[in-house]
MARVEX-313219 format. One record per residue (C-alpha): residue number from 1; x, y, z. Coordinates in Angstrom, 3 decimals. Example, Ala and Ser with C-alpha at 12.3 -4.5 7.8 and 13.67 -1.06 7.14 Angstrom:
<atoms>
[atom 1 [12.300 -4.500 7.800]]
[atom 2 [13.670 -1.060 7.140]]
</atoms>
This chain:
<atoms>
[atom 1 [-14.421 -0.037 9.547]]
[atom 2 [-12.994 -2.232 6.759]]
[atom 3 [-11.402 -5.232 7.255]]
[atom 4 [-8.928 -6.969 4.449]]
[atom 5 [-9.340 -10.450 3.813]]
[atom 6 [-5.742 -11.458 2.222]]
[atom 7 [-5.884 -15.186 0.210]]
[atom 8 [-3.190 -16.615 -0.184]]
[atom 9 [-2.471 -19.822 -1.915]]
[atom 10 [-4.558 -22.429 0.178]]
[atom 11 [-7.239 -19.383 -0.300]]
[atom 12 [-8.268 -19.196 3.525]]
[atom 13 [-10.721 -16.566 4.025]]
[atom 14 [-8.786 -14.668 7.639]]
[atom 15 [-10.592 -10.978 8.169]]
[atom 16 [-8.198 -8.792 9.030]]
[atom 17 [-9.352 -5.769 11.225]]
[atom 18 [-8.334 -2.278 9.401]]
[atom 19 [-8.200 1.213 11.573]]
[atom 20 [-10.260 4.227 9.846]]
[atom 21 [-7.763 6.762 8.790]]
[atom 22 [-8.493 10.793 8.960]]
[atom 23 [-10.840 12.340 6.734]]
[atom 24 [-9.442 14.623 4.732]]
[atom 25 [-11.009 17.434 6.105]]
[atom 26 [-10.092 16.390 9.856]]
[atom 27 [-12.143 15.798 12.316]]
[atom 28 [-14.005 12.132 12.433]]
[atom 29 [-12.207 8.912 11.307]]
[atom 30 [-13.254 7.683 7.928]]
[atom 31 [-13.302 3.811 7.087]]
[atom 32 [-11.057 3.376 4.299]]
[atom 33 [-10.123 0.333 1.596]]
[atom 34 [-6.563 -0.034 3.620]]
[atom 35 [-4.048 -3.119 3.457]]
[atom 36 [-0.677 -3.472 5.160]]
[atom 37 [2.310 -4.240 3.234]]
[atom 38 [5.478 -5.106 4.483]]
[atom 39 [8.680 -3.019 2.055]]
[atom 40 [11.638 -5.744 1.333]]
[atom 41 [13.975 -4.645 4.362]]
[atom 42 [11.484 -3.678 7.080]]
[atom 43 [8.719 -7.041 7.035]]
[atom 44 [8.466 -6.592 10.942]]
[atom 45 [6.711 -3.528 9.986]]
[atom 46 [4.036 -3.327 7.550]]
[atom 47 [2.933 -0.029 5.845]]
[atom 48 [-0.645 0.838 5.848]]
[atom 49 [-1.472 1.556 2.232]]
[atom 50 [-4.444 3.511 1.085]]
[atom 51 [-6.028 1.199 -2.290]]
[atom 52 [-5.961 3.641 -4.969]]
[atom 53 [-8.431 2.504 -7.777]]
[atom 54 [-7.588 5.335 -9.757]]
[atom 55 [-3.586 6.058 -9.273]]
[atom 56 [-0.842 4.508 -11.376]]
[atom 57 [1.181 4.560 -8.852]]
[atom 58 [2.370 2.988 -6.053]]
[atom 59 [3.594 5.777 -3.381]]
[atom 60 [5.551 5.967 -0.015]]
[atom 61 [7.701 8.237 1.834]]
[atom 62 [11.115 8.723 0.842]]
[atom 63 [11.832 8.434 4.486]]
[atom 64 [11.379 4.314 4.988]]
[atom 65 [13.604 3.781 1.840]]
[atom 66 [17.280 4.319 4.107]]
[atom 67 [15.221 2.617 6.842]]
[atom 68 [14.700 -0.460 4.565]]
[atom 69 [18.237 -0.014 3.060]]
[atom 70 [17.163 0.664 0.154]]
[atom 71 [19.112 3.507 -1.923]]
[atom 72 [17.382 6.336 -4.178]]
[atom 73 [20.845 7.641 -5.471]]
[atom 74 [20.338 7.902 -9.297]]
[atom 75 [17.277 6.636 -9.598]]
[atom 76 [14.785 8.293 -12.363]]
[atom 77 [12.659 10.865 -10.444]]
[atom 78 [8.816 12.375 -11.619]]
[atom 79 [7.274 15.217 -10.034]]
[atom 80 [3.554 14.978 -9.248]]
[atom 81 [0.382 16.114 -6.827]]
[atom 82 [-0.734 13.601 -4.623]]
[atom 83 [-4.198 15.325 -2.841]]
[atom 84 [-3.184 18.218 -4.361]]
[atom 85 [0.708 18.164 -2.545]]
[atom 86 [3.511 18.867 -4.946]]
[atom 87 [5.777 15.995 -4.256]]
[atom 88 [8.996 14.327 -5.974]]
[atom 89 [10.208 10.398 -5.875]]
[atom 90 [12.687 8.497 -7.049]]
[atom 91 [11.011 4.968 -8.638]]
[atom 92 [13.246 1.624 -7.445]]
[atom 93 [11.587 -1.751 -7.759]]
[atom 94 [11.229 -3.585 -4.918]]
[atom 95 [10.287 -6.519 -3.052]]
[atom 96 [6.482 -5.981 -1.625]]
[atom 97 [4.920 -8.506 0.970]]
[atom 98 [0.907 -9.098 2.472]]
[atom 99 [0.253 -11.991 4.745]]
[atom 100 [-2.838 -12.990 6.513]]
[atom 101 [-0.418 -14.472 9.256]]
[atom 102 [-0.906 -17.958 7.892]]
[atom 103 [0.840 -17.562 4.472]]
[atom 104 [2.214 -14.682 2.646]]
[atom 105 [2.710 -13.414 -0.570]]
[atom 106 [5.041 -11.761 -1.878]]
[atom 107 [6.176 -9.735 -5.690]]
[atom 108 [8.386 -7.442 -7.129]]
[atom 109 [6.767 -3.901 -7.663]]
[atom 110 [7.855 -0.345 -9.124]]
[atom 111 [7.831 2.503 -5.878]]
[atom 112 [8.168 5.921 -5.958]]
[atom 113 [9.593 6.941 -2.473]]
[atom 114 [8.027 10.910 -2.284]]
[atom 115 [9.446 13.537 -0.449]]
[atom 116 [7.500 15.763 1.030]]
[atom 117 [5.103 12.765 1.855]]
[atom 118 [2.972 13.896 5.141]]
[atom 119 [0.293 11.271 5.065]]
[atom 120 [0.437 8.679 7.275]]
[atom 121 [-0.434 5.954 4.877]]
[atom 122 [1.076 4.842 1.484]]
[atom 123 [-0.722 4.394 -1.810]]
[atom 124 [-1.347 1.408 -3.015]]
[atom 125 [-2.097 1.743 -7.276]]
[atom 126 [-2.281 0.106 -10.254]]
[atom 127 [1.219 -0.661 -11.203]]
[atom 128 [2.864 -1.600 -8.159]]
[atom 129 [-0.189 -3.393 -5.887]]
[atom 130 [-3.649 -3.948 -8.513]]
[atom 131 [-2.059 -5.706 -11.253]]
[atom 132 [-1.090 -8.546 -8.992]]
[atom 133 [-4.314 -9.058 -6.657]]
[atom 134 [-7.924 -9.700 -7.550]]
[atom 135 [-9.709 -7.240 -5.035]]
[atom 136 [-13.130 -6.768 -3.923]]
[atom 137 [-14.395 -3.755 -1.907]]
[atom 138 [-17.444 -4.732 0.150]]
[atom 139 [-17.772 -1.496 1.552]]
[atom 140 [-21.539 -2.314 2.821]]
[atom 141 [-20.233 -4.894 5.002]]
[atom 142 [-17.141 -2.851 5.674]]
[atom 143 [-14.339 -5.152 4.516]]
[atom 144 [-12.379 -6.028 1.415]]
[atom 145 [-11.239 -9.659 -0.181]]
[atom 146 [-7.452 -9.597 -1.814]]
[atom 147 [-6.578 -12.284 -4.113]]
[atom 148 [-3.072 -12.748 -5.517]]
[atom 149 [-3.509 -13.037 -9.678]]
[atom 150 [-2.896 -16.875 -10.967]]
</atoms>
């Protein structure tokens, strides 16, 4: 099982315990790189985000964006696979927060809410989550560290 370390500013190392997610085949759980992040409008409840070394994007169902009051109307859509899924999604930049329940952080980041979306995770990628965290995958020891950038 991974855990996510999230350091913040006074760079306290806090473990944070990660569930294993489904494989993809079924079956057994699978420990996977996973971090919760909190979408501006719902931080009471964090999404579990998949780290996704080699997407773009960062993805989550269209379905929390009316829940977080956040409205898709007219915003520029792209049509894509995701594990081999034709989905859509509308891209809005929002607000994305981690904590480690001490301290949070917290930055502005370019979603694309997908519909269909049947995982039960989001994806965390390049553009909206790596660019702004330092992260280090110790999957031997089964956790990760998460670093905001200077």
């Amino acid at each position: 099982m991974f855990c996510a370390a999230v350091l913040l500013v006074a760079r306290h190392r806090n473990e944070i315990p990660v569930p294993a997610l489904p494989a993809t085949s079924g079956g057994e759980l699978t420990p996977r790189p996973v971090v919760d992040i909190a979408l501006e409008g719902l931080p009471a409840a964090p999404m579990e985000c998949l780290l996704d070394t080699g997407a773009l994007r960062t993805r989550m169902s269209a379905e929390l964006a009316p829940l977080a009051g956040i409205d898709l109307d007219g915003a520029p859509t792209e049509e894509f696979f995701v594990a081999g899924l034709r989905t859509a999604g509308p891209l809005v930049h929002v607000s994305l927060t981690v904590t480690d329940g001490a301290e949070e952080f917290s930055w502005d980041a370019p979603v694309w809410f997908c519909d269909p979306w049947p995982h039960p995770f989001g994806l965390a990628g390049l553009e909206g989550f790596l660019h702004h965290f330092i992260v280090t995958i110790r999957a031997y020891n089964g956790y990760l560290d998460i670093e905001p950038q200077p």
